[in-house]
Backbone as XML, in Angstrom:
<?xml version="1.0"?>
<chain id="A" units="angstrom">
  <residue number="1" name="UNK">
    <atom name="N" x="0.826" y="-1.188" z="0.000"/>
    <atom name="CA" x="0.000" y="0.000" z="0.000"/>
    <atom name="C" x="0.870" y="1.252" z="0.000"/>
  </residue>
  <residue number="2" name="UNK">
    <atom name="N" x="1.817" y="1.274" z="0.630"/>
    <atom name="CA" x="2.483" y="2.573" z="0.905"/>
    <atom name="C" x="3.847" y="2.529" z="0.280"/>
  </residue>
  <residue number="3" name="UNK">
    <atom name="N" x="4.419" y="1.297" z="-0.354"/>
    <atom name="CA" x="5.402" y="1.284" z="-1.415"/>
    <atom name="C" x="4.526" y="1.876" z="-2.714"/>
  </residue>
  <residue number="4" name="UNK">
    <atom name="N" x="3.415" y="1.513" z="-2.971"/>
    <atom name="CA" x="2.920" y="1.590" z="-3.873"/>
    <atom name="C" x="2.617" y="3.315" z="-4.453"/>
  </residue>
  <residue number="5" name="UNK">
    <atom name="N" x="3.197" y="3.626" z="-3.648"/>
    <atom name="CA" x="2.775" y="5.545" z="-3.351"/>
    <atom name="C" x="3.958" y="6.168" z="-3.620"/>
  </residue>
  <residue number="6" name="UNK">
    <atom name="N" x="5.161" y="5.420" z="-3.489"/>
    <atom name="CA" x="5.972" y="6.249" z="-3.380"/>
    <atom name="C" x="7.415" y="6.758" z="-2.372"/>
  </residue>
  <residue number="7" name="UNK">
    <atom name="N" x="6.678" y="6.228" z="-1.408"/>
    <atom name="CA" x="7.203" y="6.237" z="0.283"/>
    <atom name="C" x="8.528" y="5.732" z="0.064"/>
  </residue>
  <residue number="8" name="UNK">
    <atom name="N" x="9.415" y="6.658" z="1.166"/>
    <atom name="CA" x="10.877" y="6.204" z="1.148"/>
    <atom name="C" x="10.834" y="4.870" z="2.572"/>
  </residue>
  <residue number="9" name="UNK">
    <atom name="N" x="11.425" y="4.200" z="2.468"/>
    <atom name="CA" x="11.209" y="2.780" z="3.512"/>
    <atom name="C" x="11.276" y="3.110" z="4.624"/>
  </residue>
  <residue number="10" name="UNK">
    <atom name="N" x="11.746" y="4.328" z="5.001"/>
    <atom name="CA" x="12.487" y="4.386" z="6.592"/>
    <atom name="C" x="11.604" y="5.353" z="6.809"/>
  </residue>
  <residue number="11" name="UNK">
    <atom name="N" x="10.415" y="5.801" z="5.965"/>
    <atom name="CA" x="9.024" y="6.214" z="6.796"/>
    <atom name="C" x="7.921" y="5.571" z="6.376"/>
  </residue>
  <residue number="12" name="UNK">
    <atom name="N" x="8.028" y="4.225" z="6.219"/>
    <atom name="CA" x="6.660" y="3.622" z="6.326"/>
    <atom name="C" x="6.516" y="3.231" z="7.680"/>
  </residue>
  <residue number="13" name="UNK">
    <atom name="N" x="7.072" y="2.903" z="8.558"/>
    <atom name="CA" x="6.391" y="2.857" z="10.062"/>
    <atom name="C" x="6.131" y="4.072" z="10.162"/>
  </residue>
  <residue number="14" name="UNK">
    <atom name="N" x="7.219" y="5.022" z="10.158"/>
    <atom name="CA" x="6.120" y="6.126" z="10.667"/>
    <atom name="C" x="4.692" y="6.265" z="10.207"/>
  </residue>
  <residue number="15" name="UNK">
    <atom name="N" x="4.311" y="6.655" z="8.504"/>
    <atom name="CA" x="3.113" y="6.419" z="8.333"/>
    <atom name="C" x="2.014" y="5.429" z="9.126"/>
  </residue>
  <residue number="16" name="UNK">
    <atom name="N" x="2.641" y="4.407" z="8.762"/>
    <atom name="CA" x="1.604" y="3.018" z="9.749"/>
    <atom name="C" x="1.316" y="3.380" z="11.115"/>
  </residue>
  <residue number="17" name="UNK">
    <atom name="N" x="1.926" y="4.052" z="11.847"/>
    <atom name="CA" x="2.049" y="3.927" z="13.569"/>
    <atom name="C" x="1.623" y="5.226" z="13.155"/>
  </residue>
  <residue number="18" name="UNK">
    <atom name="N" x="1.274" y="6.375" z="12.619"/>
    <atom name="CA" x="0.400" y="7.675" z="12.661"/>
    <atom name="C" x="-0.912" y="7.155" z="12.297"/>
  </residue>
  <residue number="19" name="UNK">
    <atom name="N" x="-0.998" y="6.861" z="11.340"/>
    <atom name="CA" x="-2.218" y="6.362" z="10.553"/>
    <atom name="C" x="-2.943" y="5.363" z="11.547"/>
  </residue>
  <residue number="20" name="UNK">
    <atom name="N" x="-2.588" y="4.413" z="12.139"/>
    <atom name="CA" x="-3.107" y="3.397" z="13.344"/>
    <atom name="C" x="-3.398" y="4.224" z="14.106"/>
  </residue>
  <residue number="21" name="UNK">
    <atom name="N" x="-2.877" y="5.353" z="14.690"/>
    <atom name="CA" x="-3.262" y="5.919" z="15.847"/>
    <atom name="C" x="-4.509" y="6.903" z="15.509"/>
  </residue>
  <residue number="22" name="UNK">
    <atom name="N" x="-4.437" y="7.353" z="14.445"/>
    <atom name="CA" x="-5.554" y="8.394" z="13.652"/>
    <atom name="C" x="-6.482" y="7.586" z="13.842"/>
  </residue>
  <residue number="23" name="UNK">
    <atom name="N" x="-6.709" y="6.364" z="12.937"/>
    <atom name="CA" x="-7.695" y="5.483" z="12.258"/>
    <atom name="C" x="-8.549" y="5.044" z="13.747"/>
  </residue>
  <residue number="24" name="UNK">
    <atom name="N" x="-7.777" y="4.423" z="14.693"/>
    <atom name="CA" x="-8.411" y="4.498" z="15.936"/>
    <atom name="C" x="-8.797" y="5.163" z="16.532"/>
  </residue>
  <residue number="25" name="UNK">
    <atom name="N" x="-8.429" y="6.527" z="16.491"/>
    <atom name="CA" x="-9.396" y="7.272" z="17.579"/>
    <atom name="C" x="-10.412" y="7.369" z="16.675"/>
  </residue>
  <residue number="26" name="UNK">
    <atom name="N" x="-10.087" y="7.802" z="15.890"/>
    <atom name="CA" x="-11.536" y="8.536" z="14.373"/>
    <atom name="C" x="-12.739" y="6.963" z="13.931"/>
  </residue>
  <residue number="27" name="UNK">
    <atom name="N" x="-12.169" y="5.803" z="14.370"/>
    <atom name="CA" x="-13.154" y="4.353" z="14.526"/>
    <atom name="C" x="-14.255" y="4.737" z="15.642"/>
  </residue>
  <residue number="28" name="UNK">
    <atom name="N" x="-12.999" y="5.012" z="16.821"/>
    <atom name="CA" x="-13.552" y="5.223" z="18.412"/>
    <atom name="C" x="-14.513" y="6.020" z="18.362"/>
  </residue>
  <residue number="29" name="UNK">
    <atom name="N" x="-14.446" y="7.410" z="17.586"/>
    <atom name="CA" x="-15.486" y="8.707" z="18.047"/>
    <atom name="C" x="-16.585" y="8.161" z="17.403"/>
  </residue>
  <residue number="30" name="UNK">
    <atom name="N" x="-16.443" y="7.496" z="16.111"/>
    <atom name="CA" x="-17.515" y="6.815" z="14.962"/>
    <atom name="C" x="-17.343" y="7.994" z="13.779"/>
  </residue>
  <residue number="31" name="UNK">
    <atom name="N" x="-16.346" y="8.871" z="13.405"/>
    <atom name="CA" x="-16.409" y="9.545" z="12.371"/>
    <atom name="C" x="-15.677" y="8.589" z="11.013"/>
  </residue>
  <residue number="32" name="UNK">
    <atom name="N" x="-14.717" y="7.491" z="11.226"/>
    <atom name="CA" x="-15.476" y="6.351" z="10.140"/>
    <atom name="C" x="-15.448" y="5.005" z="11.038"/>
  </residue>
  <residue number="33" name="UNK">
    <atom name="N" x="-15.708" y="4.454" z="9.676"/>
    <atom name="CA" x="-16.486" y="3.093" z="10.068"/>
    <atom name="C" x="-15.653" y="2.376" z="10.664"/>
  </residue>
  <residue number="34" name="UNK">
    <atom name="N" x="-16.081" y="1.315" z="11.401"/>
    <atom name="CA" x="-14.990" y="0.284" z="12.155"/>
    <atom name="C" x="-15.165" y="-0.925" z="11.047"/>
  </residue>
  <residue number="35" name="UNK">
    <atom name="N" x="-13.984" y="-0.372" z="9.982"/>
    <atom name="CA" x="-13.892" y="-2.124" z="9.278"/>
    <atom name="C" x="-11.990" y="-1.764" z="9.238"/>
  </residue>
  <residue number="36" name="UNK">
    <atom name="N" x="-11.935" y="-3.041" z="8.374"/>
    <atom name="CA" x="-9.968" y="-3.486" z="8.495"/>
    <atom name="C" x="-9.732" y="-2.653" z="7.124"/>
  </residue>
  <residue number="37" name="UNK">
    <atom name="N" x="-10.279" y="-2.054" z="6.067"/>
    <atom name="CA" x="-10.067" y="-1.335" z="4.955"/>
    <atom name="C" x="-9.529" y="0.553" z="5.182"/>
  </residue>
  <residue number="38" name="UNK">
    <atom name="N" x="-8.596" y="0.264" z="4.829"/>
    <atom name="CA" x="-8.067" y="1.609" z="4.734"/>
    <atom name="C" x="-8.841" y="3.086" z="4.136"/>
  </residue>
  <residue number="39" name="UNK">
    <atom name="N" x="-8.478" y="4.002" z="5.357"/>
    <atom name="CA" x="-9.366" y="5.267" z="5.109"/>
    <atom name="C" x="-8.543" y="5.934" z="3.902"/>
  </residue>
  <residue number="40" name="UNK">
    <atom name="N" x="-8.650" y="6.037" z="3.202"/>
    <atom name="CA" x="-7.616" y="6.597" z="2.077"/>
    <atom name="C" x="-7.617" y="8.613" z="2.085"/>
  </residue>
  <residue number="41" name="UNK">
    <atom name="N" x="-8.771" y="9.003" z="2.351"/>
    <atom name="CA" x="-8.438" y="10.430" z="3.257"/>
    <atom name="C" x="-8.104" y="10.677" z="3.911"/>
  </residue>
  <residue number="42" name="UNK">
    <atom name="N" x="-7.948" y="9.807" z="4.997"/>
    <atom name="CA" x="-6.341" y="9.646" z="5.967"/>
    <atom name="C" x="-5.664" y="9.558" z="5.808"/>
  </residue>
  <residue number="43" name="UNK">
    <atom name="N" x="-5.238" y="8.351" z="4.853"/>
    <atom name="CA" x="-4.076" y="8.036" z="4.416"/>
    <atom name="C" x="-3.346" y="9.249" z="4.111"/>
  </residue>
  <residue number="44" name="UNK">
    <atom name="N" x="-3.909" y="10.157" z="3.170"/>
    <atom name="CA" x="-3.463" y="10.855" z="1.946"/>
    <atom name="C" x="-3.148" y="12.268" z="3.223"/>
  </residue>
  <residue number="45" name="UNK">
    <atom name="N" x="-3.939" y="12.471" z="4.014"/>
    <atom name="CA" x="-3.823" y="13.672" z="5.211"/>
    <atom name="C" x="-2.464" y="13.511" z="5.486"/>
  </residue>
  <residue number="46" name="UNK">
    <atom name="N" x="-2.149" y="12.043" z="6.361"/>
    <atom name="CA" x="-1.062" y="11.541" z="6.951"/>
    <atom name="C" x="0.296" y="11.717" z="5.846"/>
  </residue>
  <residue number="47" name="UNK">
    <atom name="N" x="0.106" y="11.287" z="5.227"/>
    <atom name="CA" x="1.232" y="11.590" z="3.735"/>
    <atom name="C" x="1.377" y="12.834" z="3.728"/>
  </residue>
  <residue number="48" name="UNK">
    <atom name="N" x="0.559" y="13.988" z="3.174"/>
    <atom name="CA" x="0.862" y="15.111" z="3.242"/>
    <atom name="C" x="1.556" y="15.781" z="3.904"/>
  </residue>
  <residue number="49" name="UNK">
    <atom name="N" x="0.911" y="15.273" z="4.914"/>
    <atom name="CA" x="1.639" y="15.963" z="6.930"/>
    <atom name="C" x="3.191" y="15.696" z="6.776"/>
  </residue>
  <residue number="50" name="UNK">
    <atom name="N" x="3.453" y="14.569" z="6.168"/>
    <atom name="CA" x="5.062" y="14.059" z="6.311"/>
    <atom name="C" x="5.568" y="14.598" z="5.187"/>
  </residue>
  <residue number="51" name="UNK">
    <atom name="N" x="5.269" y="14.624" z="3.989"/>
    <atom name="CA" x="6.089" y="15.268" z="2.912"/>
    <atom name="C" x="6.062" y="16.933" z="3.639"/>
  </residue>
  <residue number="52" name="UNK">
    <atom name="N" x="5.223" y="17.529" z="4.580"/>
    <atom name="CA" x="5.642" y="18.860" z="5.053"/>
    <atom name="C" x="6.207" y="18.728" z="6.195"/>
  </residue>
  <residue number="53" name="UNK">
    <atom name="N" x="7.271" y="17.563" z="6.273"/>
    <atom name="CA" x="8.449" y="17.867" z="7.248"/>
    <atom name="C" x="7.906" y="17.580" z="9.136"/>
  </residue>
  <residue number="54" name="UNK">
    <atom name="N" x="6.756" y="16.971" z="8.726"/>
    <atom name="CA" x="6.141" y="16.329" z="10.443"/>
    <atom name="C" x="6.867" y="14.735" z="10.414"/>
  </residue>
  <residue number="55" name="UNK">
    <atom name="N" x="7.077" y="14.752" z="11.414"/>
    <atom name="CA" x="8.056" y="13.594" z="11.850"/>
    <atom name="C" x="8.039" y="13.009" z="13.237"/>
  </residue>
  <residue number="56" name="UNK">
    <atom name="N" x="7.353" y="13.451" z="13.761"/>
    <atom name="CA" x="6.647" y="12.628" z="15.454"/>
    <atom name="C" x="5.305" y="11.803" z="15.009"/>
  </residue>
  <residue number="57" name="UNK">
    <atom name="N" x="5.073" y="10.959" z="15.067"/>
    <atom name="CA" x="4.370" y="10.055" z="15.308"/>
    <atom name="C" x="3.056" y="10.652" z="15.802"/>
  </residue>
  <residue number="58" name="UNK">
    <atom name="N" x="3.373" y="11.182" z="16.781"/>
    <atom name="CA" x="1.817" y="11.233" z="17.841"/>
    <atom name="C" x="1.681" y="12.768" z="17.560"/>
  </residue>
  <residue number="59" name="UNK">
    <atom name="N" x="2.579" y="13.752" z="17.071"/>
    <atom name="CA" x="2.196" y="14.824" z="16.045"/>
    <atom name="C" x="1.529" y="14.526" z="15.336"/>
  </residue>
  <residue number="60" name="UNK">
    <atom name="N" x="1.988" y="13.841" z="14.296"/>
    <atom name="CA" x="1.221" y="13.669" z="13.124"/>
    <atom name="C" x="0.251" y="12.867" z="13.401"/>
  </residue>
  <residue number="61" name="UNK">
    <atom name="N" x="0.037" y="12.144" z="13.777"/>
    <atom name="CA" x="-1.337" y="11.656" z="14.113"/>
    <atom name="C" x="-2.167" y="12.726" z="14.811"/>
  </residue>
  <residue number="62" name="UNK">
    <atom name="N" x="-2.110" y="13.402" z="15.185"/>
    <atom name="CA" x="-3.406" y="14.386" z="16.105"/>
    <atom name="C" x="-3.675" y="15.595" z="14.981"/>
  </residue>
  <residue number="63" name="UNK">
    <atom name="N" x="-2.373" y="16.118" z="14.178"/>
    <atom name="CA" x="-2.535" y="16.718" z="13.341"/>
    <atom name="C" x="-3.179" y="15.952" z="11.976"/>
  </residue>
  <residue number="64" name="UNK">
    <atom name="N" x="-3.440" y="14.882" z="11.491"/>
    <atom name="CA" x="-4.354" y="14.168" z="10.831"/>
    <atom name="C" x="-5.793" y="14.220" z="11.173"/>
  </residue>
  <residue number="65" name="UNK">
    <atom name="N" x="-5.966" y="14.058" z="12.414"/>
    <atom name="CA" x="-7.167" y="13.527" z="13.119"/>
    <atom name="C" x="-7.867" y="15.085" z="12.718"/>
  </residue>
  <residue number="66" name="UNK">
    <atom name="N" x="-7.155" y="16.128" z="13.290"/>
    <atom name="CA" x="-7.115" y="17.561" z="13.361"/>
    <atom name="C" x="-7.836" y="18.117" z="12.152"/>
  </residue>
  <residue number="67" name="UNK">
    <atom name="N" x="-7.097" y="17.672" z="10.971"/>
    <atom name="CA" x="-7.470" y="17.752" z="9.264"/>
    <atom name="C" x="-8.689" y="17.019" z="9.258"/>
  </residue>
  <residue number="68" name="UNK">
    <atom name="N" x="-8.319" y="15.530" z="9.390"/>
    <atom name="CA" x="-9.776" y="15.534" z="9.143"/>
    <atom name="C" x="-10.896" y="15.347" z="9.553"/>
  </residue>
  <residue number="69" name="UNK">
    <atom name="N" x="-11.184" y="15.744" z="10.584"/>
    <atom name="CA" x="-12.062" y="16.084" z="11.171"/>
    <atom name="C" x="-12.477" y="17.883" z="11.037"/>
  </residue>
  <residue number="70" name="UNK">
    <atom name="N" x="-11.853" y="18.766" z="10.557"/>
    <atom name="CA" x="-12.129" y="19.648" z="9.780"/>
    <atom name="C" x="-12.936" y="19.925" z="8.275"/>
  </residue>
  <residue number="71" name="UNK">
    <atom name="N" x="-12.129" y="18.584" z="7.509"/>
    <atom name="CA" x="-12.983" y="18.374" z="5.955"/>
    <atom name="C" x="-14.256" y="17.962" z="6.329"/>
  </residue>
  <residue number="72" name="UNK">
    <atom name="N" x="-14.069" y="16.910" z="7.293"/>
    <atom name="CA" x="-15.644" y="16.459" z="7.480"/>
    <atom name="C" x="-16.754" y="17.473" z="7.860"/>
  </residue>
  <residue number="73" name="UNK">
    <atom name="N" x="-16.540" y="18.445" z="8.526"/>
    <atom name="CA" x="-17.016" y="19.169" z="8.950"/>
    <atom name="C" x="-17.324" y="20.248" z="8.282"/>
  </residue>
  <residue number="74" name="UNK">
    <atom name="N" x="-16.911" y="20.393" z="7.148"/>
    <atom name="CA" x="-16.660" y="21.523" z="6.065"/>
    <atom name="C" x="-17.542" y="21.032" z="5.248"/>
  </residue>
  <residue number="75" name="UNK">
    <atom name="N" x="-17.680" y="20.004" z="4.867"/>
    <atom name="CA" x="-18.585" y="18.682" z="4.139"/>
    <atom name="C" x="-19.846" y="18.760" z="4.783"/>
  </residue>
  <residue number="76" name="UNK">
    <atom name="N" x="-20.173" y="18.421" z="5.865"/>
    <atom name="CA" x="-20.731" y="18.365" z="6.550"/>
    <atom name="C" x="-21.703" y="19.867" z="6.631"/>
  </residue>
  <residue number="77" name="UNK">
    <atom name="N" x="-21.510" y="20.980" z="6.633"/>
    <atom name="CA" x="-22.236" y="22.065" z="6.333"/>
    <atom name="C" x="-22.073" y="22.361" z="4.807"/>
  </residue>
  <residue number="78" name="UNK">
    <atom name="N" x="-21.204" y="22.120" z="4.070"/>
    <atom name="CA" x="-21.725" y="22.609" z="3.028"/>
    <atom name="C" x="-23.225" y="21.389" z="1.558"/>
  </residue>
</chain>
């Protein structure tokens, strides 16, 4: 999934261990669904966040969650 994108190797855990931590809370609140299939507007949040130089883990994960839970919400009224 994340070779397939592009990703240099020595940040695909990071991605995975941001993205796991996103994907779970955002399961938890119910803003998406609880299945094993990848949120791919996460995904793509989480990616972004790192090609702009975020590099903590539990940064970037809250700053994901942060994003999107903003689009949704933007979505969501308009």
């Amino acid at each position: 999934m994340l070779v397939e994108r592009g990703l240099q190797a020595m940040n695909v855990e990071l991605v995975s261990d941001a993205y796991a931590i996103a994907a779970n809370y955002l399961r938890r609140s119910g803003a998406i669904p609880d299945t094993l299939v990848t949120n791919e507007r996460l995904l793509e949040i989480v990616i972004q966040l790192l090609q702009h130089r975020e590099f903590n883990k539990i940064r970037l994960a809250n700053k994901a969650i942060a994003r999107f839970e903003a689009q949704s919400g933007a979505r969501a009224v308009a």
